[in-house]
PLY file of the C-alpha trace (Angstrom):
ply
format ascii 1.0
element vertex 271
property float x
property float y
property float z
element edge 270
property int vertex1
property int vertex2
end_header
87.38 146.01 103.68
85.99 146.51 107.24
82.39 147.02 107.37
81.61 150.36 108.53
77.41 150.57 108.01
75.12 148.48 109.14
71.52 148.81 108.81
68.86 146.53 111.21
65.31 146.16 111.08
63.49 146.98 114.01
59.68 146.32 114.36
59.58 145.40 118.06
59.66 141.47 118.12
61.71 139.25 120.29
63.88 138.63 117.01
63.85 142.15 116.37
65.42 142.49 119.65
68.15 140.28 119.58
68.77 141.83 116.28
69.38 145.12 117.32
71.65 143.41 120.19
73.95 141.86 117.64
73.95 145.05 115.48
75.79 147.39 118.38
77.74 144.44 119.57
78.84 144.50 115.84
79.30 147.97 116.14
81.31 148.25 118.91
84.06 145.67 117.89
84.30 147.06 114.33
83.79 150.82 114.88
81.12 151.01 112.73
77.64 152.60 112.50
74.06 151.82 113.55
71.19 153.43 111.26
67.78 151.63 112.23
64.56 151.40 110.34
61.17 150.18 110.83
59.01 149.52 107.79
55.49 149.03 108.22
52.95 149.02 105.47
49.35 150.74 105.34
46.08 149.20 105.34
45.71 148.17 101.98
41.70 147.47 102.14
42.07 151.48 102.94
44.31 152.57 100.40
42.59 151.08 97.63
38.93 150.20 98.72
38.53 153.53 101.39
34.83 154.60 99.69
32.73 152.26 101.08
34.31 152.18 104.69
32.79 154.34 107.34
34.76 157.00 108.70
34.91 155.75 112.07
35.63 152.66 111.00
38.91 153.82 108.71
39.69 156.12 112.30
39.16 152.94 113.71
41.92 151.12 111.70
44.31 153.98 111.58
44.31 154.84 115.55
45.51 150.63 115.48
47.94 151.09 113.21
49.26 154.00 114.80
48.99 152.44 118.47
51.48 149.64 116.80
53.78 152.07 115.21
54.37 154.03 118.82
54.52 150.55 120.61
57.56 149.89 118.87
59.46 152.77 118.71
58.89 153.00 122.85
60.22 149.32 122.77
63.25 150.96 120.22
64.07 153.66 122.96
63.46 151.10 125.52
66.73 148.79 124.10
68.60 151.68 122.14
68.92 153.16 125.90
70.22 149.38 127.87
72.88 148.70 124.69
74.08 152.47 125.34
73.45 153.49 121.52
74.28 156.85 120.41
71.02 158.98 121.07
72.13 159.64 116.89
70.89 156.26 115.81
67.22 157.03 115.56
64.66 154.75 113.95
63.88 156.14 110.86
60.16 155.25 109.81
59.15 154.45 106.36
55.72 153.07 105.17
55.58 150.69 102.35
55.57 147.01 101.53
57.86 145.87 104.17
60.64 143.55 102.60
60.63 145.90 99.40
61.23 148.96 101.88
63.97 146.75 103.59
65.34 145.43 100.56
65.62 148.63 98.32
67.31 150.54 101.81
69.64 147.74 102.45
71.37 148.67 98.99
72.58 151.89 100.61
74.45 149.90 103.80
77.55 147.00 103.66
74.61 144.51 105.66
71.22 144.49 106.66
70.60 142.73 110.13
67.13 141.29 110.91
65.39 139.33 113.01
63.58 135.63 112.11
60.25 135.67 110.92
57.79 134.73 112.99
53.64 134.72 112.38
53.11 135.76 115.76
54.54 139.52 114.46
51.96 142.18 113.36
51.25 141.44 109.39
51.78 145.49 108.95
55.60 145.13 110.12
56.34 141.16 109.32
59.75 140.42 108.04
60.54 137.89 105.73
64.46 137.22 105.58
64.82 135.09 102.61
62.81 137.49 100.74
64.66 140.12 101.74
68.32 138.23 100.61
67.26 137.45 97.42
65.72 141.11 96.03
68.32 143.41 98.05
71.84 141.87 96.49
73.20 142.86 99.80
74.32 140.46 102.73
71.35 139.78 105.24
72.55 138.45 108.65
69.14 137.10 110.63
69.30 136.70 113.74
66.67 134.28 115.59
65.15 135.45 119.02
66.76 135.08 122.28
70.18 134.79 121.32
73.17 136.07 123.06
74.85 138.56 121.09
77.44 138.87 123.86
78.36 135.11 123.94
81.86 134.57 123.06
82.17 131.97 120.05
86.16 131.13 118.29
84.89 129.93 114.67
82.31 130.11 112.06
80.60 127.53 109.70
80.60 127.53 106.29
77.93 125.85 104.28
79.67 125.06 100.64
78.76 123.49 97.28
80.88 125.37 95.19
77.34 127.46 93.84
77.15 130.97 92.87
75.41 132.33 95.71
78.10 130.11 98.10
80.98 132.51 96.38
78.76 135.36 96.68
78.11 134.80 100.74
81.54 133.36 101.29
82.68 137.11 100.11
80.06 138.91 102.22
81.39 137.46 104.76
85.04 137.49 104.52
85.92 140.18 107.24
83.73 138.31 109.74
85.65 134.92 108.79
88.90 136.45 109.59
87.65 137.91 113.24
87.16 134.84 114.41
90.12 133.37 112.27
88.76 129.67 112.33
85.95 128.20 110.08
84.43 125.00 109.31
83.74 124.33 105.60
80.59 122.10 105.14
79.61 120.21 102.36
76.56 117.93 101.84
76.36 115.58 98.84
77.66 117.23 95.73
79.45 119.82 94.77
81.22 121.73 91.86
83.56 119.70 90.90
86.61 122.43 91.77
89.28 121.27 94.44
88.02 121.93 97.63
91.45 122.63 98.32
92.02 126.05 96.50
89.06 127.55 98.88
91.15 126.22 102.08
94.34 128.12 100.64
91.60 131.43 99.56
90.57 130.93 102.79
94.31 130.44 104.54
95.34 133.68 102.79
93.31 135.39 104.35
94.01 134.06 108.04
91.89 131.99 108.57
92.28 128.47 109.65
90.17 126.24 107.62
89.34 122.73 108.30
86.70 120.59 106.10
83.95 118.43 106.83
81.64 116.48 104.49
78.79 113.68 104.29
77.22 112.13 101.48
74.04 112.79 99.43
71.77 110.34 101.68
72.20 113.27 104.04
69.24 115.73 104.28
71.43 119.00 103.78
69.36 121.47 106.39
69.09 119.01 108.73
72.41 117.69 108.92
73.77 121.76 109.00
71.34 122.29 111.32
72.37 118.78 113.87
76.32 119.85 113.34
75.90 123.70 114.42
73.51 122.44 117.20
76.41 120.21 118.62
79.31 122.84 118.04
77.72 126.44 118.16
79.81 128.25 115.92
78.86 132.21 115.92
77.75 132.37 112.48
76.76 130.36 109.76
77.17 131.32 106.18
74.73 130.36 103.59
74.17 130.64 100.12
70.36 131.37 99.40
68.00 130.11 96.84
70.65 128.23 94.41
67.33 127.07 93.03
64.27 129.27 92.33
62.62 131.27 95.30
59.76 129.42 94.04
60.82 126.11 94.13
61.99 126.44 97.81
58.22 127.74 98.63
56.43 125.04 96.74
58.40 122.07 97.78
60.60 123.46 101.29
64.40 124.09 101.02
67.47 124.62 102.72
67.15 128.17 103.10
63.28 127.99 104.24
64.46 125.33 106.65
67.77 126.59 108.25
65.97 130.03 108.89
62.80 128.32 110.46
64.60 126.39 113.20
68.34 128.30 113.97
69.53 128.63 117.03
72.63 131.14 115.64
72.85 134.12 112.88
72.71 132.61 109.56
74.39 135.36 106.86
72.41 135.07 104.04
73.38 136.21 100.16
71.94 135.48 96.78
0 1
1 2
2 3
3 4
4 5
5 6
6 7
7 8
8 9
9 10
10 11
11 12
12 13
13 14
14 15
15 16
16 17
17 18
18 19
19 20
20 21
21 22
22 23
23 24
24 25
25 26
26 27
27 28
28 29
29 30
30 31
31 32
32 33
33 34
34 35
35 36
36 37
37 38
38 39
39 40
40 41
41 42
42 43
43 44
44 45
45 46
46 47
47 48
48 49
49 50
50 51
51 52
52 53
53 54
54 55
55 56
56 57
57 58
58 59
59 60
60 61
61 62
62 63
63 64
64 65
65 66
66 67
67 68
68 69
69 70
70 71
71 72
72 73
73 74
74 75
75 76
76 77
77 78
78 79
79 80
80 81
81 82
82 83
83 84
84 85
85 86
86 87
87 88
88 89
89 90
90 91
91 92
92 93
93 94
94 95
95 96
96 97
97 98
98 99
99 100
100 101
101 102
102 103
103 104
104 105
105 106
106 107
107 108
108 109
109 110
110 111
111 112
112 113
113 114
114 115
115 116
116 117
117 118
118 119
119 120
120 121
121 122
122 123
123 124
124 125
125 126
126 127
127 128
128 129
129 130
130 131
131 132
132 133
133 134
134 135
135 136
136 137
137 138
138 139
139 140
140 141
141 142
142 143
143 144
144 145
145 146
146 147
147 148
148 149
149 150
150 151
151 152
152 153
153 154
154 155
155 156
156 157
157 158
158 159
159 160
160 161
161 162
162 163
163 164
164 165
165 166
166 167
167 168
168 169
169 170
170 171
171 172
172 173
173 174
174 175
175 176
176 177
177 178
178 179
179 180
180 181
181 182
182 183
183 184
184 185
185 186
186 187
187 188
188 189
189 190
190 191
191 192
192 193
193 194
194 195
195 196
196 197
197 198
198 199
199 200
200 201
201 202
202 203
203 204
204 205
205 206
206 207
207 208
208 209
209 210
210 211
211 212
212 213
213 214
214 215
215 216
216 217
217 218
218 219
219 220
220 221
221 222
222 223
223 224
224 225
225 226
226 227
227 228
228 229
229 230
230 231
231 232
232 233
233 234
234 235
235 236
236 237
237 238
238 239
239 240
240 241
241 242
242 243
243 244
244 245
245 246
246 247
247 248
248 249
249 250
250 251
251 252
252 253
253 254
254 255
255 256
256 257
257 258
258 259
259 260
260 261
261 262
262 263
263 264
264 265
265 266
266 267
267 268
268 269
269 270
């Protein structure tokens, strides 16, 4: 089924940006639709605490918070006007906890595109990708800062242990595998225990030429994902989030934490 409505996050960073980029590229090779949203949360210390803070002090805070807001949707016009969007793709502003917002409006769209996190971004509009994957149940496709959504790319890589969530973002991604109609299948140490053959013929069925590359457990799985699609930038790399706990990959680092911190390329992300 061809994806026909996309959402993307817009809060005016670099990744942002590139994110909105990739959207109307996206757009414009699968005849599909733009909406774009910025979610931005309120001063909490106001919300909750607003009694004991002067009055020119909470004008103060707003006025900032406001100043932000209008920043970005100037920057939105700015790049909604050199991509050519329809004047009909507004930015539609909602205030709220940001990935909740993101994640509860992304149920409503086939794929939510963001831009990578980064802590130099306001804290009122911060994005946090991983987050975002794992509460929406809807395909995320990040996208870090700076890249080329116009750069032309002939296969994809698929990152593959035979999980749950690999199924789940091998499906998500199906109608992007069979655009470019050539995929790498990666796997890292072990996997479920299924031939890795029957997802080259799922994969062949669908036209798509499949070929498979593996290395062993003594591997580091982010890094070695990270090395191959450094040396043979492939235009998208799918990923399974969070087989473990969200809270596991916080505490002690994961795959998904790491990939997303230091890619070069969209990473489609589903949980």
């Amino acid at each position: 089924m061809p994806m026909m409505n996309l959402l993307v996050a817009f809060n005016g960073s670099d990744g942002s940006r590139a994110a909105l980029r990739y959207a109307a590229s996206m757009a414009r090779r699968h005849g599909a639709h733009v909406t774009a949203i910025l979610a931005h949360s309120g001063h909490e210390v106001i919300d909750r605490r607003s009694r004991w803070i002067p009055n020119d002090v909470r004008k103060l805070l707003t006025s900032a918070n406001n100043s932000v807001v209008e920043a970005i949707k100037a920057a939105f016009a700015q790049e909604r006007a050199a991509l050519d969007l329809d004047q009909d793709v507004p930015l539609t502003e909602i205030t709220g906890r940001v990935d909740k917002v993101l994640s509860e409006a992304a149920r409503h769209y086939d794929m939510l595109i963001v831009g990578t996190h980064s802590d130099e971004d306001d804290e009122h509009v911060t994005v946090h990708p991983d987050r975002i994957a794992l509460m929406s149940g809807r395909p995320v496709i990040v996208v870090p800062a700076g890249h080329d959504a116009a750069a032309r790319h002939n296969h994809a890589a698929l990152a593959w242990d035979g999980g749950r969530a690999a199924a789940r973002a091998l499906s998500d991604s199906l109608r992007l595998l069979e655009e470019d109609g050539q995929v790498s299948v990666l796997t890292v140490g072990p996997r479920n225990a299924w031939p890795i053959d029957d997802l080259m013929t799922h994969l062949a069925r669908h036209g798509v030429e499949a070929s498979h590359q593996e290395w062993p457990s003594s591997h580091p799985v982010a890094e070695t994902l990270l090395t191959w699609c450094e040396r043979h930038d492939p235009s998208l790399l799918v990923l399974g989030a969070f087989e473990h706990s969200k809270f596991r990959e916080d505490f002690l680092g994961g795959v998904t934490s790491e990939v997303l911190s230091r890619t070069r390329i969209p990473v489609l992300l589903s949980h």
